[in-house]
C-alpha positions as CSV (number, residue, x, y, z in Angstrom):
1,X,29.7,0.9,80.2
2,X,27.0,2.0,77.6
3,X,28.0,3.0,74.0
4,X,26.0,3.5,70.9
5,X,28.0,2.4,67.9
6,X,26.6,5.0,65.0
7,X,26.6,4.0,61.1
8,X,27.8,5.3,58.2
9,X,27.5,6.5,54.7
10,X,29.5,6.1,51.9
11,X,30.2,9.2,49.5
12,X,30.9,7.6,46.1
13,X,32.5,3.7,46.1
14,X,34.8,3.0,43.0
15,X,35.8,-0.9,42.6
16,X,39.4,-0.1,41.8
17,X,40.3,-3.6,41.2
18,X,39.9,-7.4,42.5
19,X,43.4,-8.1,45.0
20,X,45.5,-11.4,44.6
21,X,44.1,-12.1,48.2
22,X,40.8,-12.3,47.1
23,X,39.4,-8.9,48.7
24,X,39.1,-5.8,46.4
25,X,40.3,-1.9,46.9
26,X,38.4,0.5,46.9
27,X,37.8,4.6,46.6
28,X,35.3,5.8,48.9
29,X,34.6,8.1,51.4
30,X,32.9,7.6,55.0
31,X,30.9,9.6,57.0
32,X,29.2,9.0,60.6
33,X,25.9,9.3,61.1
34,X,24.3,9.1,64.5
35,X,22.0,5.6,63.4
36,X,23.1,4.1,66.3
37,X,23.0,0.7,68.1
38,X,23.4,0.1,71.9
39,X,26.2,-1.8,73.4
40,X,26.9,-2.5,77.1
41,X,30.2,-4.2,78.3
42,X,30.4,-4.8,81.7
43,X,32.9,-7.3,84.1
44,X,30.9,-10.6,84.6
45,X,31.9,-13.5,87.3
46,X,31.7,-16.1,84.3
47,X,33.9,-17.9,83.0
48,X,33.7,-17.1,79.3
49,X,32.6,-14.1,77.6
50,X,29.0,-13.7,77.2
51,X,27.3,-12.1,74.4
52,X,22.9,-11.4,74.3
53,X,21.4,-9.9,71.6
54,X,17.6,-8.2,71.3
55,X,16.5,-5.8,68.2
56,X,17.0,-6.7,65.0
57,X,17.3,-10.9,64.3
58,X,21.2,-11.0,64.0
59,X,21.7,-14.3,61.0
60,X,24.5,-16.8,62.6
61,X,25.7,-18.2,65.5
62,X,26.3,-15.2,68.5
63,X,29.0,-17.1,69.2
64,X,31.2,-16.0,65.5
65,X,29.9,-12.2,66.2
66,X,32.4,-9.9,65.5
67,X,31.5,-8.6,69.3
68,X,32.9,-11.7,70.9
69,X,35.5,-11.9,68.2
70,X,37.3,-8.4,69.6
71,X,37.2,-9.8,73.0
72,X,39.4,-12.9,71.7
73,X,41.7,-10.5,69.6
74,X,42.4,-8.8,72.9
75,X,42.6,-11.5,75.0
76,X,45.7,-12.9,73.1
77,X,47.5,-10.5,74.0
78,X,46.4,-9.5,77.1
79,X,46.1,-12.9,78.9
80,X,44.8,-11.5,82.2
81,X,42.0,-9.8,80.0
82,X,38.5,-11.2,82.2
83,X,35.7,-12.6,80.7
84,X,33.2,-9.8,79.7
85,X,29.6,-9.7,79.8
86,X,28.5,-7.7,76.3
87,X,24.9,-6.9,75.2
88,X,23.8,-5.8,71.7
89,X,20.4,-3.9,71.1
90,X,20.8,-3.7,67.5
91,X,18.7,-0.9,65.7
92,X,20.1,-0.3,62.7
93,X,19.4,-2.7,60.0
94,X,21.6,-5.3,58.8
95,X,22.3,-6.0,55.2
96,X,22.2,-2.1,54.6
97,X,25.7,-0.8,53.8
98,X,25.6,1.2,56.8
99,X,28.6,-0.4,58.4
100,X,26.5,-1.4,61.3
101,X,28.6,-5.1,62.5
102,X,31.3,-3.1,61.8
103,X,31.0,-0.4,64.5
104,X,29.7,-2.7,66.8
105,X,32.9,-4.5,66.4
106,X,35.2,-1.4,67.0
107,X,32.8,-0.1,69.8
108,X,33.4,-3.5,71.5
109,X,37.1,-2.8,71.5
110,X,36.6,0.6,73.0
111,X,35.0,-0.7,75.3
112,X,36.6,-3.6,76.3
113,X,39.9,-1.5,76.6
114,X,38.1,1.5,78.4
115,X,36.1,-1.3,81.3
116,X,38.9,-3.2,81.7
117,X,41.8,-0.4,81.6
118,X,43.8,-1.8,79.2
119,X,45.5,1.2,78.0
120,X,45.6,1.4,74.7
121,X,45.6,4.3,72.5
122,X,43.0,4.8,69.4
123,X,45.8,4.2,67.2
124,X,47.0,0.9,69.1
125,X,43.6,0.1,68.8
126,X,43.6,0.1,65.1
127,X,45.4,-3.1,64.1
128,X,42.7,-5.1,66.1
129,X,40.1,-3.7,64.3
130,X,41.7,-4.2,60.8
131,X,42.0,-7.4,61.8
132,X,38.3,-7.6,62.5
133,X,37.0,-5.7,58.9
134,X,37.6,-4.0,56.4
135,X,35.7,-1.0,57.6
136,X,36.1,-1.3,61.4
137,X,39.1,1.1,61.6
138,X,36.8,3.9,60.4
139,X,34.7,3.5,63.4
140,X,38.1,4.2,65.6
141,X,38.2,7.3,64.2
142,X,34.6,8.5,63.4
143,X,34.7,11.4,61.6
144,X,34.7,12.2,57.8
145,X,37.3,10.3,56.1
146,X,38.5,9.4,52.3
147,X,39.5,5.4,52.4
148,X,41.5,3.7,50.0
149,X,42.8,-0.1,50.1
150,X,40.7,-2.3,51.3
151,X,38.6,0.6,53.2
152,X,41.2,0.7,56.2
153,X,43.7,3.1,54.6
154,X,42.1,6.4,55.8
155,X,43.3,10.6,54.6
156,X,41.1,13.0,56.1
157,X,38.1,15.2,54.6
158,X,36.7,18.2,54.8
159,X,33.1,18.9,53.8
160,X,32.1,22.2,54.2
161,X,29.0,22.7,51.4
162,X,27.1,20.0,53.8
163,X,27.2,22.3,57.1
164,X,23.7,23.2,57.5
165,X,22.5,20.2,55.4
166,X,20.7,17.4,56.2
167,X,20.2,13.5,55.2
168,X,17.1,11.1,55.0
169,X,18.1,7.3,54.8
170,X,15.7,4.9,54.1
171,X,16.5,0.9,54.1
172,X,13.4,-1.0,52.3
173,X,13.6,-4.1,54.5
174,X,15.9,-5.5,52.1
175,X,18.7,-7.3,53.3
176,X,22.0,-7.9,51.1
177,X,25.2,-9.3,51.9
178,X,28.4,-7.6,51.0
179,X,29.6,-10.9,49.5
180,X,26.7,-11.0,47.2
181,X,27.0,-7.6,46.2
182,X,30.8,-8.2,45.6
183,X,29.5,-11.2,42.6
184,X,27.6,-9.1,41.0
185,X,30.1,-6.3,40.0
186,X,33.3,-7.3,37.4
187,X,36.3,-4.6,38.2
188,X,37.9,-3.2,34.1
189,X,40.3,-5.0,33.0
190,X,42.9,-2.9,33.3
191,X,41.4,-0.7,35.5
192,X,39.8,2.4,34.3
193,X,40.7,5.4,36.7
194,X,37.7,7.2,37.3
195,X,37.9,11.0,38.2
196,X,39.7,10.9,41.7
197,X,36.4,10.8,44.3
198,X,38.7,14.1,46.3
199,X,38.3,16.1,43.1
200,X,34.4,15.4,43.3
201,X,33.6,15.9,46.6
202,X,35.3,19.2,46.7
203,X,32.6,20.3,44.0
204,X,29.5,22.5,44.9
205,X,27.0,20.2,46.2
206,X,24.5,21.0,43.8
207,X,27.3,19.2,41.1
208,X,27.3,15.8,43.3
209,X,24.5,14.2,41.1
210,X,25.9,12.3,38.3
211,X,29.2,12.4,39.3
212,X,29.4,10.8,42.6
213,X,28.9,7.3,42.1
214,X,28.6,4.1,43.7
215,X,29.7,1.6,41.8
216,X,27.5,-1.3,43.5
217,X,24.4,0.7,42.3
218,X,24.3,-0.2,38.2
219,X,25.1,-4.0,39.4
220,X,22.6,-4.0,42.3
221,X,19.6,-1.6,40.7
222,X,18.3,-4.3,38.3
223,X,18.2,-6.9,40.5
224,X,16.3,-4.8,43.4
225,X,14.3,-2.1,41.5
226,X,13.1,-1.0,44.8
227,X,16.8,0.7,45.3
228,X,15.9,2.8,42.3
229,X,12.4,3.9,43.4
230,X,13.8,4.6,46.9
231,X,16.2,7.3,44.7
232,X,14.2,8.2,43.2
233,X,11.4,9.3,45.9
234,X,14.2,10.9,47.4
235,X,15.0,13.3,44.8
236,X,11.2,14.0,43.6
237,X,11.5,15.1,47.8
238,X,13.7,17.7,46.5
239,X,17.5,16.1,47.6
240,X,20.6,17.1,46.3
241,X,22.4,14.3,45.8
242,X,20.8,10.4,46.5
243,X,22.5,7.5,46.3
244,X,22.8,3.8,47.5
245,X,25.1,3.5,50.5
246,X,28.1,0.7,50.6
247,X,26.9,-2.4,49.0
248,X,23.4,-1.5,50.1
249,X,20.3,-2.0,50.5
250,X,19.9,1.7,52.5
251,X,19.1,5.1,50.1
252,X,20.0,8.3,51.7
253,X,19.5,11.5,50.1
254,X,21.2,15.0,51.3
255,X,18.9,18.0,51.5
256,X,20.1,22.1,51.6
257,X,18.2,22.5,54.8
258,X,15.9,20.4,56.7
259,X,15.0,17.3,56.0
260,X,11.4,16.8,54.6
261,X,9.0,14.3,55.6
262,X,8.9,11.7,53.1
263,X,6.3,8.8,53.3
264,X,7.3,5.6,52.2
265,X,5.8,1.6,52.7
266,X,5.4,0.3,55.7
267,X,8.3,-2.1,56.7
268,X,10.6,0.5,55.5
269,X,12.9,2.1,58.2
270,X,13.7,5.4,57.8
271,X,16.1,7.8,59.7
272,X,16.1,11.9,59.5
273,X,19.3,13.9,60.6
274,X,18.2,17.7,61.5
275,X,21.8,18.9,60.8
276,X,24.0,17.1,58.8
277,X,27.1,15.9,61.6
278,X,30.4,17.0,60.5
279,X,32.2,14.8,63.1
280,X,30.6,11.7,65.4
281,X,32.4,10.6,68.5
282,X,30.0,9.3,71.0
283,X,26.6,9.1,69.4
284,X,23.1,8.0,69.6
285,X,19.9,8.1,67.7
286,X,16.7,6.2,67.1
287,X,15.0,4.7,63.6
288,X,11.7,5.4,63.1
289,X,9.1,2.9,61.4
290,X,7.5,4.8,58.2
């Protein structure tokens, strides 16, 4: 079985607070976009689940890959669950905020469930990816989605100013962790509510800048002033709204109509959508080198 686990975008990220379990909850909202990777699960006569990887250098040992990881989740409590043989082309870039171990995570549950018949439902399925991430569960679901929580506590959303839109994301070959990200940012103490992220998303588009915020991006911009330029080439392109995605290091902008052609270094990955997608559920698409 062949699946392309597809990225994401955040919409805004608020740092509500720091959790007494160490994690942090957040106000965000996700939305697929067809980046994808390529992910093959097939039965294998081995005795142990195997895992290859080509594309992108994956940091770590394959054997602690969230891929291999799903396969153990499920095969606690399905004993008679076989060993697997999984391959990962990874294409879009790591250390970018586009939730990209993440879906391949969740993919690998789908298809692990799908291959081997196990049965379960998209909402059985969505403890065992909780337990893999905070952002896995999104990839279950895979359409537009307000999260709260630790990123797994989903409400649905409806954006209607972006039909007809389109998006430009750029990652400047800049890889950072989420936990690095996480030390550079101190929550309020108390928390300071900022305007509920619903109330601006349902503005005009065209109101988005400025008030849609990512709260990674005045923690992460001074550090990386590459984030800022990449924003900043964005908007001179003429997009709406630009902003950094997650805890970086990808920029996307949205555009009222077709996405331009925007040149930027080489090294620099950039990916065009010709029609903003309301709703992903089995996806594919290809990064282009700039």
């Amino acid at each position: 079985m062949l699946l392309f686990p597809n990225a994401k975008l955040n919409l805004g990220l608020h740092i509500v607070r720091r959790r007494p379990d160490g994690f942090h909850d957040l106000e965000t909202a996700f939305l697929p976009i067809d980046w994808c990777d390529a992910l093959e699960v097939l039965p294998t006569e081995s005795a142990a689940p195997q895992l290859t990887l080509t594309g992108h250098p994956i940091p770590g040992d394959p054997a602690t890959n969230l891929i291999l990881r799903a396969w153990e989740l499920l095969k606690a409590d399905f004993p008679a669950l076989p060993p697997a043989a999984l391959h990962l082309h990874k294409i879009v870039p790591i250390g970018a905020g586009l939730g990209g171990g993440s879906a391949d995570a969740a993919f690998a549950l789908r298809g692990l469930n799908e291959v081997f018949e196990l049965g379960l439902s998209t909402d059985e399925l969505l403890p065992y990816a909780r337990r893999l991430g905070a952002d896995c569960a999104f990839f279950l679901l895979n359409r537009p989605v307000l999260a709260a929580g630790r990123g797994d506590e989903f409400q649905s959303l409806d954006l209607p100013q972006l039909v007809g839109c389109s998006v430009v994301v750029v990652w400047p070959g800049l890889p950072i962790s989420t936990a690095d990200a996480f030390r550079g940012v101190r929550p309020a103490v108390p928390p300071v509510p900022p305007v509920p992220l619903a109330e601006v998303l349902a503005r005009p588009l065209a109101e988005w800048r400025g008030a849609l915020v990512n709260d990674f991006e005045a923690a992460l911009a001074p550090r990386f002033p590459v984030l800022g330029e990449v924003k900043a080439a964005l908007y001179a392109a003429g997009a709406a709204y630009a902003s950094l995605s997650g805890s970086g290091s990808a920029v996307f902008g949205v555009f009222a109509g077709a996405a331009p052609e925007v040149a930027f270094p080489a090294g620099f990955a950039v990916w065009r959508s010709a029609v903003f997608p309301a709703e992903t559920q089995s996806l594919r698409g290809d990064a282009e080198r700039a």
